[in-house]
N, C-alpha and C positions, 0 to 999 in steps of 0.2 A: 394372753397366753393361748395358743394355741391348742387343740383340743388332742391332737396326737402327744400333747406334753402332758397331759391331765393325768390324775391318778388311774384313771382306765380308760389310756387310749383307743379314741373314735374317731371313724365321722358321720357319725349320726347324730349332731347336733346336743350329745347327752346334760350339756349343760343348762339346755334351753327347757331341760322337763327336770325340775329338782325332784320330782317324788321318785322318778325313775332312778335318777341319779344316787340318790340317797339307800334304796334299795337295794342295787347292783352294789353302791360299797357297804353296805350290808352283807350282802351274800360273797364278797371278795375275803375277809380274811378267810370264812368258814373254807372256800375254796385253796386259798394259802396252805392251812391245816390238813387239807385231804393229803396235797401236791406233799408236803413233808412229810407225811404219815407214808402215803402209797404211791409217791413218783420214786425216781431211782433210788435206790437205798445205797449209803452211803457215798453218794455223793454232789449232796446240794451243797458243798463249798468248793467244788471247782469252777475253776475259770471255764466256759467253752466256747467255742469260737461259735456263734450262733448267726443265724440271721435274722432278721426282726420285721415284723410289717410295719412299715412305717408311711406307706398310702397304698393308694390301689392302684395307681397308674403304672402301667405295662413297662417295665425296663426302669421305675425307677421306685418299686415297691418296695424294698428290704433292705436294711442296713446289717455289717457284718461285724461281729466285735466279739471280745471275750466278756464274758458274763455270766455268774450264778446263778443258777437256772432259777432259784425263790424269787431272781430280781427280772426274770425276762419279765418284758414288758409283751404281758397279754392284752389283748385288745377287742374291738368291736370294729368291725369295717366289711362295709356292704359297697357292692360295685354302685355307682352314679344311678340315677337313676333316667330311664327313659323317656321322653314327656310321650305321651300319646300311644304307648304301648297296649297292647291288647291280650288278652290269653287267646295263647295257639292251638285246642284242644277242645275235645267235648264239648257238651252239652251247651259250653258260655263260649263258645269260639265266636272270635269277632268284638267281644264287650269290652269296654275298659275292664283293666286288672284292678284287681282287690289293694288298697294301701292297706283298710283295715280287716280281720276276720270276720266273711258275715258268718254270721250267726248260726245258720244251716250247717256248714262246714267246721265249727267251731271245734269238736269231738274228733274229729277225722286230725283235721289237720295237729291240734296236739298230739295225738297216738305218733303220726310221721315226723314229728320234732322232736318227740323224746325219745322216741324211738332211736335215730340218726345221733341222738344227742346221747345216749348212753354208751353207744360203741367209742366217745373219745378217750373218755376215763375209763374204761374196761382197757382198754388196751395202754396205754401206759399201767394200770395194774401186772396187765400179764407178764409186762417188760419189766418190771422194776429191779428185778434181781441179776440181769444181763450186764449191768457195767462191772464185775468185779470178772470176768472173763471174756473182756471184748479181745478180740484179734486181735486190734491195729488202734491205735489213737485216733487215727482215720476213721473208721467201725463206730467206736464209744461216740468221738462225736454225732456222726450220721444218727446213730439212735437217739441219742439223748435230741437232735434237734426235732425227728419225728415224735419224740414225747413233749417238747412244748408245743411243737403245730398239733398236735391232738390235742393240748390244754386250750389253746385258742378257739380250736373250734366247737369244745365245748362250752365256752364264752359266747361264742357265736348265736349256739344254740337254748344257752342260757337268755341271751339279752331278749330273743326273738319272745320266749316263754314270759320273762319280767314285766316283755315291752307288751306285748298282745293280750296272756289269758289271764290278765290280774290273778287273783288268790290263788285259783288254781295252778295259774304258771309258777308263783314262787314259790307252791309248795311241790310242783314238779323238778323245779329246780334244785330243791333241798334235796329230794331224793336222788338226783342224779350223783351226790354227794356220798348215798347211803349206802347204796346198793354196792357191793363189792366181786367183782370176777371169781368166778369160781367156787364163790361162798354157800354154802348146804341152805341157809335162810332166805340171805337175801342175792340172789346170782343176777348179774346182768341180765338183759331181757334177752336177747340170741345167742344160741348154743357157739356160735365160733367164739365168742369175748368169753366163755366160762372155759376152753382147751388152754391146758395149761402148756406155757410157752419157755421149756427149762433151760434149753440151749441157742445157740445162732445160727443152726439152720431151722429149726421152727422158725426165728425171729424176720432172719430172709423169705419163708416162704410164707408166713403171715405180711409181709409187706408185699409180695409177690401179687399173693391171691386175697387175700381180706382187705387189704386196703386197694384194690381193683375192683374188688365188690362196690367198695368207698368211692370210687370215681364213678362208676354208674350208676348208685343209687343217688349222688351228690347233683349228676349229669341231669336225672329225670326232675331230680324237685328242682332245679334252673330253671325247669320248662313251665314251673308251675304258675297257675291267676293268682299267687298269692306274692305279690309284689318283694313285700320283705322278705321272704323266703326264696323266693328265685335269685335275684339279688348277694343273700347273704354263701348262699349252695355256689356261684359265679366265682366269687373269689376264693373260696374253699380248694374249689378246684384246681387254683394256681400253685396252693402250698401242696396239697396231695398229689401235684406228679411228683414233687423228690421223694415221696413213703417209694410209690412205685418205680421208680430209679433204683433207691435203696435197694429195693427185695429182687428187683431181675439182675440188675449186676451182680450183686450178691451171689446168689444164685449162680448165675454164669462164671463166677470167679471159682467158686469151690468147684464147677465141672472142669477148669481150666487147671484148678490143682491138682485134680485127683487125675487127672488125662496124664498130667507132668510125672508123678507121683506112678502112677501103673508103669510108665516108662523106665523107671528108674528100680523097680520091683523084674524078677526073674519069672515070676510066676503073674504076672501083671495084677498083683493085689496091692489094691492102694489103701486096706487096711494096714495089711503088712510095714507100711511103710508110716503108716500114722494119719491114712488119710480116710476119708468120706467115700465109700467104694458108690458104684455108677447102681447098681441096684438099693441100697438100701436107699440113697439118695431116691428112687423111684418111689417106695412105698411112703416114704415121706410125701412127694408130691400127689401119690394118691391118698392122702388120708387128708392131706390141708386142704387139695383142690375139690373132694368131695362134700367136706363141710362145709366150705364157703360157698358152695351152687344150691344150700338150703338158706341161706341167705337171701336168697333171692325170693322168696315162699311157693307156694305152690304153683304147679304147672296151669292149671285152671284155678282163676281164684275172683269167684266175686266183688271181696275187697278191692282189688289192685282194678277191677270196670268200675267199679264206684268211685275210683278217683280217679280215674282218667274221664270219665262221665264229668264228675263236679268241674275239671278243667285245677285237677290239687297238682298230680301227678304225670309227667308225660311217658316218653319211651326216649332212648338217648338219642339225642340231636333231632329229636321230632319235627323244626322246619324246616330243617335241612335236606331231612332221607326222606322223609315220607309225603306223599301226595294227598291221602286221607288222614285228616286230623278229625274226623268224629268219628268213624270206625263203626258205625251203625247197621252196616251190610259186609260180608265176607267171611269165612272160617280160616280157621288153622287147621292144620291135620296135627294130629298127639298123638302119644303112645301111651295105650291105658295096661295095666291088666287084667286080663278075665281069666277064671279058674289060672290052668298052669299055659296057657299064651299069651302073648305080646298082641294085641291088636290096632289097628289105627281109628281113629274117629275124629271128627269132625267138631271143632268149638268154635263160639263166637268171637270175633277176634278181638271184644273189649274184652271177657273172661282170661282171654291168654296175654296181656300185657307183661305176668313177671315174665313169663318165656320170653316174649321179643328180646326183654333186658337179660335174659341168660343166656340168649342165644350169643348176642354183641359180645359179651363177657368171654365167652368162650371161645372167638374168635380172636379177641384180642391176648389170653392168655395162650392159645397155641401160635402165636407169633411171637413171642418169648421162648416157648421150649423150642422153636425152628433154630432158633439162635443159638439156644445151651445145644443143640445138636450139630451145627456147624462146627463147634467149636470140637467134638470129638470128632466131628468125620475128617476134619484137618489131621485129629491127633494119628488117625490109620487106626480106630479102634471101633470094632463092629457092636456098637451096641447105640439103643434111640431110646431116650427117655420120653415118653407119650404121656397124654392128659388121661385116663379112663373113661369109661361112658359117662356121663352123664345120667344111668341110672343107678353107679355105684357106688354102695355103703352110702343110701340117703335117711336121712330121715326126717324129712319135709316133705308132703307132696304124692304125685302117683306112684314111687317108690318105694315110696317109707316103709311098708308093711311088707315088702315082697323083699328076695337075697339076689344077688346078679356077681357075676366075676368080671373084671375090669373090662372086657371086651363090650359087657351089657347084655349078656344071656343070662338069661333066667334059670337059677340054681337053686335044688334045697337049700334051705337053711343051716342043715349038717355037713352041707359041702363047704357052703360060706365060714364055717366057724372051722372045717378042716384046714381049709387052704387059707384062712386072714392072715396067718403071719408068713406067707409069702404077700401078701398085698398090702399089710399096713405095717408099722412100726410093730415091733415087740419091743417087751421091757427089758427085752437084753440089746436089741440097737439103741432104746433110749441109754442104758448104761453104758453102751459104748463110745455112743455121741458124746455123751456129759462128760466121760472121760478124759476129752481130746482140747474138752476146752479149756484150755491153757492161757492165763492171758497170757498177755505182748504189747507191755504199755511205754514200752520206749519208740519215742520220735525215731520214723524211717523202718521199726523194725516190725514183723508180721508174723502172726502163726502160720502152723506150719500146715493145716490142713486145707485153707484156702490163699489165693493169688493177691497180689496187691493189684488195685487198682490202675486202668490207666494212665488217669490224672486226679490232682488232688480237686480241694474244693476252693471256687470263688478263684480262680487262680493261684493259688496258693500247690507247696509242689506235697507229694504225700509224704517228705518228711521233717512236714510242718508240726510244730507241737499244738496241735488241735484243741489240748486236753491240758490244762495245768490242773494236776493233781492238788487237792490240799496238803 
């Protein structure tokens, strides 16, 4: 039999180590138990058109079928491995890569696996109450299949912990189990997985912006001396571009409604009409895209040189872009604050590694809003949705402590809490939003506040029954 047939398909030879083996289906039902306690609520007896990993090979990795989501086949599957590979970074640049954890690194690198590893299941937490008001059949599926690809890679993340920090790992693993989003005891470990996620435009703009975080925090541990972990972050990254698919179409769809929607309004209000208007849609994106840039941790952060020093952690596509891989001589310029100015200074450019990764991040999410703005400047409607400073409403980092208005000027604190709800959600846009969601669970049809899709999925047309309801 095949090891992709196995009761927890691999291919990492899982049969060939029974204590491993025997552990991991240990820790499988408890996992079971979480996914039906806290994966979508009410609806682990449908059918959904899903797709599955089924190897690692490029163009022939996933199969597509209908399936209860308690029976997707989660799995373990780390890219091939490289014979002769070396770490491309720090202090060990040039050495063979690590198969096993040494010892020195041992603390470090669990902190970056459980860490990575907590955000799967926090987010399908925050998701779970979302299928009883999906848009479109279309919609429910997409979600539902970004909550198994997040159970997977908490699999992933799990195996890495089972397979490398003995006791420690399975009792890291047990807790990845405990810890629940949003919870006053035990809350997930980064503030974006504890925002509570009630509607489908949070749900878009959490796959927009937090699972973007995900693809460059996934991008740098690739780069890592730690074999199985570069490895396991490689294919990760295959399933987490459809998160990010999911959340900028998404995204692009509701400004295409609401464009359609002002049209059709006398007074071009596309509340009026039952839709998403182009400002509140803004403070939405300034309140998801500021959270998730503390994701990234601090501007200067000794941590983030200590693992790019041990050669744990890189910067995205580090052989790629960059010509210095030790980083030993040069600065960055930063923005600190001193008393009530902005001033620049000068840091070591191993200290500013999460910046390199926030800067990439931010380029790559203002090439998304370029798009959601084509598509108004088409509609003849003068208004641009833009990303904020990057020093706005932080609370990670050279910001945290200080107030700033989405431009990035430095404001009392009394002005910040006058003017927030022009800049972020209030609890009468969240009452509004929740309002609107409406499901729309028949094949072909769609609410009314966002666009259908292009095209459907896997070639299939959008009024495909995605979703066989129980």
């Amino acid at each position: 039999m095949s090891e992709l047939d196995e009761k927890i398909p691999n291919n990492v030879g899982l049969s060939t180590d029974k204590r491993l083996q025997r552990a991991l289906e240990k820790w499988q039902p408890n996992y079971i138990n979480w996914w039906k306690e806290m994966g979508p609520l009410g609806h682990q007896a449908d059918n959904v058109y899903l797709r599955t990993a089924i190897s690692v090979e490029s163009g022939g990795w996933a199969n597509f079928d209908h399936v209860k989501m308690p029976d997707y086949r989660w799995g373990i599957f780390l890219e091939p491995k490289t014979e002769g590979k070396t770490i491309g970074f720090g202090d060990e640049l040039g050495k063979p890569v690590w198969d096993e954890v040494p010892g020195e690194h041992r603390n470090a690198l669990r902190r970056l696996i459980v860490t990575q590893g907590d955000t799967e299941p926090a987010s399908v937490e925050q998701q779970r109450r979302l299928g009883d008001t999906a848009p479109s059949m279309y919609d429910m599926r997409n979600l539902f299949q970004v909550n198994v690809e997040e159970g997977r890679h908490l699999w992933a993340m799990v195996y890495l912990l089972h397979r490398y920090f003995g006791r420690d790992g399975r009792e890291e693993a047990e807790d990845l189990l405990n810890r629940r989003s949003g919870d006053d005891d035990k809350p997930r470990i980064l503030g974006a997985f504890n925002e509570p996620t009630n509607h489908w435009l949070s749900f878009f703009l959490f796959a927009m912006f937090t699972d973007r975080d995900g693809k460059y925090q996934l991008a740098a541990l690739a780069e890592s001396g730690f074999d199985p972990l570069a490895r396991t972050c490689s294919f990760m990254l295959t399933e987490e571009a459809h998160h990010l698919f999911v959340g900028e179409t998404g995204v692009g769809r509701i400004v295409q409604r609401t464009c359609e929607l002002m049209k059709k309004d006398p007074n071009d209000d596309a509340r009026a009409q039952g839709g998403i208007d182009l400002p509140t849609l803004q403070k939405y994106i300034n309140q998801w895209y500021s959270v998730c840039l503390d994701l990234f941790g601090g501007e200067s952060s000794s941590n983030a040189a200590d693992a790019f020093a041990a050669g744990l952690k890189g910067r995205y596509k580090e052989q790629s872009r960059f010509e210095d891989h030790v980083c030993l001589e040069g600065v960055k310029d930063m923005t600190f604050v001193e008393g009530n100015k902005l001033v620049t200074k000068e840091v070591a450019v191993r200290t500013a590694m999460n910046e390199y990764l926030r800067e990439d991040y931010i380029v790559d999410c203002q090439r998304a809003v370029d798009r959601w703005n084509k598509t108004i400047e088409s509609a003849g409607i003068n208004f641009t949705l833009k990303l904020p400073s990057s020093r706005f409403h932080r609370s990670i980092g050279n910001y945290a402590e200080h107030s700033f208005d989405p431009e990035g000027n430095l404001i009392s604190a009394a002005e910040f809490e006058a003017k927030k709800g022009e800049w972020l959600s209030t609890p009468e846009d969240e009452i509004y939003v929740t309002s609107i969601m409406k499901p729309c669970l028949e094949p072909g049809k769609i609410a009314n506040w966002i666009a259908p899709p292009r095209r459907g999925i896997n070639g299939q047309p959008f009024e495909y029954e995605y979703v066989k309801l129980a």
